[in-house]
SERO-4910 file (N, C-alpha, C, O; in steps of 0.05 Angstrom, whole numbers):
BEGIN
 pado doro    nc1    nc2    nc3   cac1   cac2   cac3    cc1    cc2    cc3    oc1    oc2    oc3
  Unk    A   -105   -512    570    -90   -511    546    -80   -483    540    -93   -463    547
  Unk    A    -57   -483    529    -42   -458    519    -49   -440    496    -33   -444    478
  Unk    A    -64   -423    491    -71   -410    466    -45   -404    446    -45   -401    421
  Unk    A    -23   -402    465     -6   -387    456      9   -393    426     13   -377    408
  Unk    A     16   -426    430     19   -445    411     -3   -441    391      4   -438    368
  Unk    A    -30   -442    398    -49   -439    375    -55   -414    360    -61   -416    336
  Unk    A    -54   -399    368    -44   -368    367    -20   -350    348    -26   -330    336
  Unk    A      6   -362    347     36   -365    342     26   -386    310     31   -376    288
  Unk    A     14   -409    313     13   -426    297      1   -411    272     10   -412    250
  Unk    A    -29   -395    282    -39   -389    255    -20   -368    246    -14   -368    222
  Unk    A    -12   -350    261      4   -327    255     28   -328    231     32   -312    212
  Unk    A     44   -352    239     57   -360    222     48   -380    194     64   -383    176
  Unk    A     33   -386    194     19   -406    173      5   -378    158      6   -382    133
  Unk    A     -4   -359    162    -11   -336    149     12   -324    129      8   -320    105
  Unk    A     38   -320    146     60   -310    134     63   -338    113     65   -329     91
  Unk    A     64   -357    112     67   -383     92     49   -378     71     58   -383     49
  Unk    A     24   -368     73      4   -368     57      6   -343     38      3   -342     13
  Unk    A     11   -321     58     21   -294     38     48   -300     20     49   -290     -2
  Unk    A     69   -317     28     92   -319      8     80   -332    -13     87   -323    -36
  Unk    A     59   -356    -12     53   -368    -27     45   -359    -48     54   -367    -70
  Unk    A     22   -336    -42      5   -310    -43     21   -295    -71     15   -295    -95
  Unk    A     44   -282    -57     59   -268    -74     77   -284    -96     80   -274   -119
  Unk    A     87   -305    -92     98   -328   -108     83   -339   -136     96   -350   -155
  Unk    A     52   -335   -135     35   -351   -142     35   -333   -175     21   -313   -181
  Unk    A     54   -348   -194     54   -348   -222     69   -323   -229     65   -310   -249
  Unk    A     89   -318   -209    113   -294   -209    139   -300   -221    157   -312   -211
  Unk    A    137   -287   -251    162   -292   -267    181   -271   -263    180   -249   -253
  Unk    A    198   -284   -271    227   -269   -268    235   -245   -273    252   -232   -261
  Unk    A    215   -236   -300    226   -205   -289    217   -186   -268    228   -168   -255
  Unk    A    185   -202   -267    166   -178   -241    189   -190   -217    202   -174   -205
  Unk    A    192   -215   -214    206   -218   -189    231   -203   -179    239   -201   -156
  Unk    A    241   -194   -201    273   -182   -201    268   -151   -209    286   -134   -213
  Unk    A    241   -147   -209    243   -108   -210    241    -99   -195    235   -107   -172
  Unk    A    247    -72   -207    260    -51   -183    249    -27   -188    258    -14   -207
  Unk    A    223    -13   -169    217     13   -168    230     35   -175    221     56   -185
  Unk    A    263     29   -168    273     57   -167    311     38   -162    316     17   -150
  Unk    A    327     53   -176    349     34   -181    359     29   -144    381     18   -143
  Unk    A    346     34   -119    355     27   -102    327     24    -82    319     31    -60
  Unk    A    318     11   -101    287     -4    -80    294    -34    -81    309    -42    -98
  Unk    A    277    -58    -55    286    -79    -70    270    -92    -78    247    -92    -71
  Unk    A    283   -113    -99    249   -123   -112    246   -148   -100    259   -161    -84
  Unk    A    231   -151   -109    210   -179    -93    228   -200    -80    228   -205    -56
  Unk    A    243   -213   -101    266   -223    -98    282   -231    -74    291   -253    -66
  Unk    A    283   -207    -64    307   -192    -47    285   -201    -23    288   -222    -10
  Unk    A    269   -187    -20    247   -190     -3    241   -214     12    235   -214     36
  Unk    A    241   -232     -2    222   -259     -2    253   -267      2    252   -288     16
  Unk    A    277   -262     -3    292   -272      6    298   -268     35    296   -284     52
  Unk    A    305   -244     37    307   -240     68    291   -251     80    297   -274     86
  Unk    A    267   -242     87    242   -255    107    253   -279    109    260   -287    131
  Unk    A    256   -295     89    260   -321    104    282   -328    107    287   -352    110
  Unk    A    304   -307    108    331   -312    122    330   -303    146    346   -311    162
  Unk    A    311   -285    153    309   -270    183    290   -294    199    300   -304    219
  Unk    A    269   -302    193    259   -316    196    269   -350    210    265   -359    232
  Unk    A    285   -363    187    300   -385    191    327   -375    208    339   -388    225
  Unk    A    332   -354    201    362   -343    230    348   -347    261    356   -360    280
  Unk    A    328   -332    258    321   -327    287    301   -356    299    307   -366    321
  Unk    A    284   -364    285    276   -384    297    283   -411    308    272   -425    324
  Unk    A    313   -416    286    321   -430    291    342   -429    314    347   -448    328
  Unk    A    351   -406    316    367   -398    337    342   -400    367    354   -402    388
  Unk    A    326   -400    369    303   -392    383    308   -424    396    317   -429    418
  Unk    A    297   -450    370    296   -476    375    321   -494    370    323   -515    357
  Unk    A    337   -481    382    367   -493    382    370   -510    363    380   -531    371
  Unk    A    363   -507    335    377   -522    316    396   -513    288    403   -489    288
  Unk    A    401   -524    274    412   -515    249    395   -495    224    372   -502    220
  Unk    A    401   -483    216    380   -461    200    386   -482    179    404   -499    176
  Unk    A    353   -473    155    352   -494    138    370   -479    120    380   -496    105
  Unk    A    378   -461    115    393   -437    100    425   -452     99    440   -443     81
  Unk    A    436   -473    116    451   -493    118    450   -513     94    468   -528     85
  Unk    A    420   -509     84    422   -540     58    420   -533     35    427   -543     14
  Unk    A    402   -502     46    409   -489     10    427   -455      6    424   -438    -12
  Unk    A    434   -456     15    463   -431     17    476   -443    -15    475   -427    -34
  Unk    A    484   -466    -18    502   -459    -43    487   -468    -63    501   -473    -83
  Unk    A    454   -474    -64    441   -481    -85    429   -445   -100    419   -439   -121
  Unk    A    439   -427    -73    432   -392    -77    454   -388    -96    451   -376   -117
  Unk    A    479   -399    -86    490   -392   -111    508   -366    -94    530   -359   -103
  Unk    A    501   -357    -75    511   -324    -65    535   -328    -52    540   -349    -41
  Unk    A    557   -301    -50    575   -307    -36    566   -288    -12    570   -264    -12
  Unk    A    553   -302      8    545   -280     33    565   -297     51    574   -318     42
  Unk    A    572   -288     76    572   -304    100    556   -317    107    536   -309     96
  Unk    A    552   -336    121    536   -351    126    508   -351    139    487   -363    133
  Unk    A    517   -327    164    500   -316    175    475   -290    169    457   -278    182
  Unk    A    489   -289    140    483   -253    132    454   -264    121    448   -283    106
  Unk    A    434   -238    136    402   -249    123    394   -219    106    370   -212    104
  Unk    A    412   -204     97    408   -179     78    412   -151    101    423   -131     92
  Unk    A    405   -152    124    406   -140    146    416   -117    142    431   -116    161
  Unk    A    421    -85    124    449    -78    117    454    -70     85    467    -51     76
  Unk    A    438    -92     70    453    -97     43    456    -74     29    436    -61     25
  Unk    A    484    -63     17    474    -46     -1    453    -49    -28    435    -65    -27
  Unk    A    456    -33    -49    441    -40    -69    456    -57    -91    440    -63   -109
  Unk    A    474    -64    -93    491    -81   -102    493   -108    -84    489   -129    -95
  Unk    A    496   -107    -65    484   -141    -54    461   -147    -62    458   -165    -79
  Unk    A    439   -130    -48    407   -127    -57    407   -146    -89    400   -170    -91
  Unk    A    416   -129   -110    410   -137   -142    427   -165   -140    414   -183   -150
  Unk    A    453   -173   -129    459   -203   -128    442   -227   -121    444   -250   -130
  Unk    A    426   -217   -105    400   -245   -100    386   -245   -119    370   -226   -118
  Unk    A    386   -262   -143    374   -271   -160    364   -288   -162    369   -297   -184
  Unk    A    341   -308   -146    346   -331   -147    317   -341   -154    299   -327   -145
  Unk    A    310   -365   -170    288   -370   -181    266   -378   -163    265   -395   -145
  Unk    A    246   -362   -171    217   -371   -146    216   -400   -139    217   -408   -116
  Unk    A    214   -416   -159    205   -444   -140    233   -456   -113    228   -472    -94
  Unk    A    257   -444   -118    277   -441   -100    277   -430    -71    288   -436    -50
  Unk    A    262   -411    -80    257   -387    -56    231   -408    -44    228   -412    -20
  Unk    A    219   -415    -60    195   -433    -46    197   -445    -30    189   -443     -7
  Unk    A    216   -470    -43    225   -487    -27    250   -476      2    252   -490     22
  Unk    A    263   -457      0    271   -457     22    255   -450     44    259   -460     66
  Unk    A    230   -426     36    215   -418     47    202   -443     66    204   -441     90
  Unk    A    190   -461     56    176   -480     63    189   -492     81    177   -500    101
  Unk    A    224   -498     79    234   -518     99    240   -490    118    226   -500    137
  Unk    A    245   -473    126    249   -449    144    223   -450    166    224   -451    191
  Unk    A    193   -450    140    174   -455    160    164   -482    174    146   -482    192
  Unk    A    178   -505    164    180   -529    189    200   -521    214    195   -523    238
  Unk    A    218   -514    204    226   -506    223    200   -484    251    192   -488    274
  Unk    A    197   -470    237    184   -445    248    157   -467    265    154   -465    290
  Unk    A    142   -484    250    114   -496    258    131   -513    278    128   -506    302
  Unk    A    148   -533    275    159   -548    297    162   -541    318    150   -552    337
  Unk    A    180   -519    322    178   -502    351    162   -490    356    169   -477    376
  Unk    A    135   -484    349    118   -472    344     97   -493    377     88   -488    399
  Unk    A    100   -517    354     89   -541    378     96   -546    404     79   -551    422
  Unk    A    120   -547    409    143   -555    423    143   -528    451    156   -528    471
  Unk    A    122   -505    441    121   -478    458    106   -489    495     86   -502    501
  Unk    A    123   -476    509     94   -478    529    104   -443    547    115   -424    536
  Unk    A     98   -445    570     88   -409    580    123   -413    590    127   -389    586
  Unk    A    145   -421    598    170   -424    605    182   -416    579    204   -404    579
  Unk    A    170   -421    556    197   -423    534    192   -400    526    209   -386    515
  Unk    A    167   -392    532    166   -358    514    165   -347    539    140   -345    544
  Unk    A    176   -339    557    186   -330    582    220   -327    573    228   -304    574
  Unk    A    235   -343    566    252   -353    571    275   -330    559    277   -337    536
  Unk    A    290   -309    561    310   -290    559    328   -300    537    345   -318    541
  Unk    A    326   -288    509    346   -295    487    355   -278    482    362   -281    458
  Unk    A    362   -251    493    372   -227    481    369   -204    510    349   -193    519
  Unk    A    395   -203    521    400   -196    545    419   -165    541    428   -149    557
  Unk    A    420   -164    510    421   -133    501    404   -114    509    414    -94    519
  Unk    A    378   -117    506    355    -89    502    347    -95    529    355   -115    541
  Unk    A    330    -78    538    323    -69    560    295    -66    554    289    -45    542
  Unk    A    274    -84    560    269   -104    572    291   -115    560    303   -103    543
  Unk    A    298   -139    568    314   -163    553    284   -174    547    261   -172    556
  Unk    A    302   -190    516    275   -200    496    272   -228    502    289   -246    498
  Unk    A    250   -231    510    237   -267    510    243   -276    478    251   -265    457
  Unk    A    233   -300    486    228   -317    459    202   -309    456    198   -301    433
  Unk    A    181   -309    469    155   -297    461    162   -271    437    153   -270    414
  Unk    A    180   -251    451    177   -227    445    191   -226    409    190   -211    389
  Unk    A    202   -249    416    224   -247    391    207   -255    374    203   -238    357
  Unk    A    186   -285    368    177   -290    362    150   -274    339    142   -278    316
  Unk    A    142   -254    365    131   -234    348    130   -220    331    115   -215    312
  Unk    A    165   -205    347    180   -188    319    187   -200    298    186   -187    277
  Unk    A    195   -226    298    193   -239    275    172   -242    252    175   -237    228
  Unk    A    147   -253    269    125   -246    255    116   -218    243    104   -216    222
  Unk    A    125   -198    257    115   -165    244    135   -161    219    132   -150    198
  Unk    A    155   -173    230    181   -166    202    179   -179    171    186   -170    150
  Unk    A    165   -208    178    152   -217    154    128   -216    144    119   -225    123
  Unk    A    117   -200    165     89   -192    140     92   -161    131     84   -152    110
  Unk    A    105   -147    149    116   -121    136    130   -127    106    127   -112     86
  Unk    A    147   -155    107    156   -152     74    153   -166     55    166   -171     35
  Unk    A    128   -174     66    115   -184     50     86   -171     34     74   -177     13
  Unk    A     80   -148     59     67   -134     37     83   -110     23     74    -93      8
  Unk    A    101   -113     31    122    -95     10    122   -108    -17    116    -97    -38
  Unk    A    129   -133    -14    133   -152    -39    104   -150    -56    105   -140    -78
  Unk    A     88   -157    -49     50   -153    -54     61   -128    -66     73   -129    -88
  Unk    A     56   -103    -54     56    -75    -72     76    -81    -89     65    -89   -109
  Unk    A     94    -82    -90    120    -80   -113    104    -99   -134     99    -91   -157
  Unk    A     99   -125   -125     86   -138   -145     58   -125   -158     50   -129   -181
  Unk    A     49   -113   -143     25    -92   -166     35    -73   -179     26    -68   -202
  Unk    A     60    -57   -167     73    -36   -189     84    -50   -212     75    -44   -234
  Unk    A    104    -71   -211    110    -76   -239     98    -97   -256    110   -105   -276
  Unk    A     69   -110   -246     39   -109   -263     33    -85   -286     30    -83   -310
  Unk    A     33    -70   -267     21    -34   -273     37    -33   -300     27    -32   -322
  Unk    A     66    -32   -293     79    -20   -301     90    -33   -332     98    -20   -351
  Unk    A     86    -61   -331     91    -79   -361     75    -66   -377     73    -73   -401
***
Protein backbone atom coordinates (compact mmCIF):
# COMPACT_ATOMS: atom_id res chain seq x y z
CA UNK A 1 0.00 0.00 0.00
CA UNK A 2 0.88 3.62 -0.79
CA UNK A 3 1.53 5.92 2.24
CA UNK A 4 1.54 8.59 0.04
CA UNK A 5 -2.33 8.95 -0.40
CA UNK A 6 -2.49 8.50 3.47
CA UNK A 7 0.04 10.93 4.11
CA UNK A 8 -1.34 13.89 1.45
CA UNK A 9 -4.80 12.90 3.04
CA UNK A 10 -4.09 13.95 6.62
CA UNK A 11 -2.05 16.86 5.45
CA UNK A 12 -4.82 18.32 3.79
CA UNK A 13 -7.70 17.52 6.22
CA UNK A 14 -5.35 19.52 8.73
CA UNK A 15 -5.42 22.57 6.41
CA UNK A 16 -9.60 21.94 6.57
CA UNK A 17 -9.43 21.88 10.23
CA UNK A 18 -7.20 25.02 10.70
CA UNK A 19 -9.74 27.10 8.30
CA UNK A 20 -12.31 25.72 10.39
CA UNK A 21 -10.04 26.69 13.36
CA UNK A 22 -9.79 30.29 12.33
CA UNK A 23 -13.51 30.60 11.03
CA UNK A 24 -14.83 29.35 14.28
CA UNK A 25 -17.22 32.42 15.66
CA UNK A 26 -15.27 35.13 13.38
CA UNK A 27 -17.35 38.27 12.86
CA UNK A 28 -17.07 40.67 10.40
CA UNK A 29 -15.12 43.18 11.61
CA UNK A 30 -12.10 40.87 13.05
CA UNK A 31 -12.54 39.13 9.68
CA UNK A 32 -12.08 42.32 7.54
CA UNK A 33 -9.17 43.97 9.71
CA UNK A 34 -6.27 45.25 8.83
CA UNK A 35 -2.88 45.48 10.84
CA UNK A 36 -1.65 48.21 8.85
CA UNK A 37 -3.68 49.98 5.91
CA UNK A 38 -1.72 47.45 3.48
CA UNK A 39 -1.67 44.10 5.46
CA UNK A 40 -4.31 41.59 4.52
CA UNK A 41 -6.95 40.67 6.76
CA UNK A 42 -8.25 37.40 7.34
CA UNK A 43 -10.65 37.73 4.73
CA UNK A 44 -8.33 38.09 2.01
CA UNK A 45 -6.42 35.26 3.36
CA UNK A 46 -8.88 32.54 3.72
CA UNK A 47 -9.84 33.76 0.49
CA UNK A 48 -6.89 33.11 -1.46
CA UNK A 49 -5.71 29.78 0.09
CA UNK A 50 -8.63 28.45 -1.21
CA UNK A 51 -8.38 29.99 -4.54
CA UNK A 52 -4.78 28.74 -4.82
CA UNK A 53 -5.74 25.69 -3.52
CA UNK A 54 -8.97 24.93 -5.74
CA UNK A 55 -6.78 26.53 -8.95
CA UNK A 56 -4.12 24.16 -8.59
CA UNK A 57 -5.62 21.03 -7.51
CA UNK A 58 -8.06 21.06 -9.66
CA UNK A 59 -5.87 21.74 -12.47
CA UNK A 60 -3.70 18.83 -10.94
CA UNK A 61 -7.20 16.43 -11.25
CA UNK A 62 -8.35 17.58 -14.54
CA UNK A 63 -11.50 19.04 -13.50
CA UNK A 64 -13.49 22.28 -13.11
CA UNK A 65 -12.49 24.51 -10.03
CA UNK A 66 -15.35 24.77 -7.54
CA UNK A 67 -14.54 28.67 -7.74
CA UNK A 68 -16.81 27.97 -11.12
CA UNK A 69 -20.12 27.73 -8.77
CA UNK A 70 -19.41 30.38 -6.52
CA UNK A 71 -17.43 33.26 -8.38
CA UNK A 72 -20.59 35.32 -8.71
CA UNK A 73 -22.14 34.38 -5.28
CA UNK A 74 -18.33 36.52 -4.29
CA UNK A 75 -19.83 39.11 -5.80
CA UNK A 76 -16.00 40.16 -7.25
CA UNK A 77 -15.11 41.42 -10.48
CA UNK A 78 -11.74 39.30 -10.79
CA UNK A 79 -10.98 37.21 -13.90
CA UNK A 80 -11.74 34.09 -13.52
CA UNK A 81 -8.61 32.62 -12.98
CA UNK A 82 -7.20 35.36 -10.60
CA UNK A 83 -6.55 33.67 -6.90
CA UNK A 84 -5.12 37.25 -5.34
CA UNK A 85 -1.60 36.23 -6.66
CA UNK A 86 -0.39 40.04 -7.11
CA UNK A 87 -3.33 41.92 -5.54
CA UNK A 88 -2.81 45.30 -4.75
CA UNK A 89 -4.22 46.75 -1.58
CA UNK A 90 -7.27 47.89 -3.17
CA UNK A 91 -8.19 44.43 -4.71
CA UNK A 92 -6.99 42.94 -1.26
CA UNK A 93 -9.89 45.39 0.74
CA UNK A 94 -12.52 44.29 -2.30
CA UNK A 95 -12.88 40.67 -0.97
CA UNK A 96 -15.38 41.09 1.41
CA UNK A 97 -17.10 38.24 1.70
CA UNK A 98 -19.09 36.60 4.63
CA UNK A 99 -17.45 33.67 6.66
CA UNK A 100 -20.05 31.04 6.31
CA UNK A 101 -19.43 31.74 2.28
CA UNK A 102 -15.86 31.43 2.48
CA UNK A 103 -16.79 28.14 4.37
CA UNK A 104 -18.66 26.79 2.14
CA UNK A 105 -16.49 27.31 -0.80
CA UNK A 106 -13.70 26.22 1.26
CA UNK A 107 -15.29 22.90 1.87
CA UNK A 108 -16.30 22.19 -1.83
CA UNK A 109 -12.42 23.19 -3.00
CA UNK A 110 -11.48 20.52 -0.34
CA UNK A 111 -13.61 17.64 -2.05
CA UNK A 112 -12.14 18.47 -4.61
CA UNK A 113 -8.60 18.37 -2.98
CA UNK A 114 -9.67 14.72 -0.79
CA UNK A 115 -11.03 13.19 -4.16
CA UNK A 116 -7.81 13.34 -5.93
CA UNK A 117 -6.29 12.85 -2.97
CA UNK A 118 -7.73 9.05 -3.30
CA UNK A 119 -7.48 8.62 -6.88
CA UNK A 120 -3.24 9.22 -6.15
CA UNK A 121 -0.89 6.28 -6.87
CA UNK A 122 3.39 6.55 -7.33
CA UNK A 123 2.74 7.48 -11.54
CA UNK A 124 0.46 10.44 -10.80
CA UNK A 125 2.73 12.10 -8.36
CA UNK A 126 5.62 11.39 -10.72
CA UNK A 127 3.76 12.78 -13.39
CA UNK A 128 5.39 16.47 -14.90
CA UNK A 129 2.76 19.50 -14.56
CA UNK A 130 5.04 22.38 -14.85
CA UNK A 131 7.86 22.00 -17.41
CA UNK A 132 8.87 25.75 -16.51
CA UNK A 133 11.24 25.27 -13.43
CA UNK A 134 14.06 23.22 -13.41
CA UNK A 135 13.54 20.41 -11.78
CA UNK A 136 10.21 20.46 -13.72
CA UNK A 137 7.45 20.16 -10.92
CA UNK A 138 5.52 16.77 -10.38
CA UNK A 139 2.19 16.68 -9.14
CA UNK A 140 3.72 15.28 -5.96
CA UNK A 141 5.83 18.40 -5.81
CA UNK A 142 2.99 20.72 -6.54
CA UNK A 143 0.90 19.12 -4.21
CA UNK A 144 3.12 20.00 -1.39
CA UNK A 145 3.66 23.54 -2.24
CA UNK A 146 0.26 23.77 -2.13
CA UNK A 147 0.03 22.36 1.16
CA UNK A 148 3.00 24.82 2.61
CA UNK A 149 1.12 27.83 0.98
CA UNK A 150 -2.00 27.08 2.95
CA UNK A 151 -0.86 26.60 6.19
CA UNK A 152 1.61 29.51 5.80
CA UNK A 153 -1.83 31.56 5.47
CA UNK A 154 -3.37 30.32 7.53
CA UNK A 155 -1.34 30.93 10.30
CA UNK A 156 -1.08 34.34 9.10
CA UNK A 157 -4.88 34.49 9.39
CA UNK A 158 -4.57 32.74 13.25
CA UNK A 159 -2.06 35.77 14.18
CA UNK A 160 -4.04 38.53 12.55
CA UNK A 161 -6.96 36.96 14.24
CA UNK A 162 -5.18 37.34 17.77
CA UNK A 163 -4.07 40.98 16.89
CA UNK A 164 -7.50 42.32 16.32
CA UNK A 165 -8.83 40.24 19.58
CA UNK A 166 -5.96 42.27 21.27
CA UNK A 167 -6.77 45.09 19.73
CA UNK A 168 -10.97 45.54 20.24
Amino acid sequence: MDPAPTLLSDAFTRIDELFQSVCSELDRNTARWRPDPEANPIVWLLWHLTRVQDDHISELAGVDQAWTRFRERFGLSLEPHDTGFGHTSDQVAAVDAPVDLLGEYHAAAHDITMHYIRSLDAAELERVVDHRWQPPVTAGARLISVNGDCLQHLGQAAYIRGLAERAA
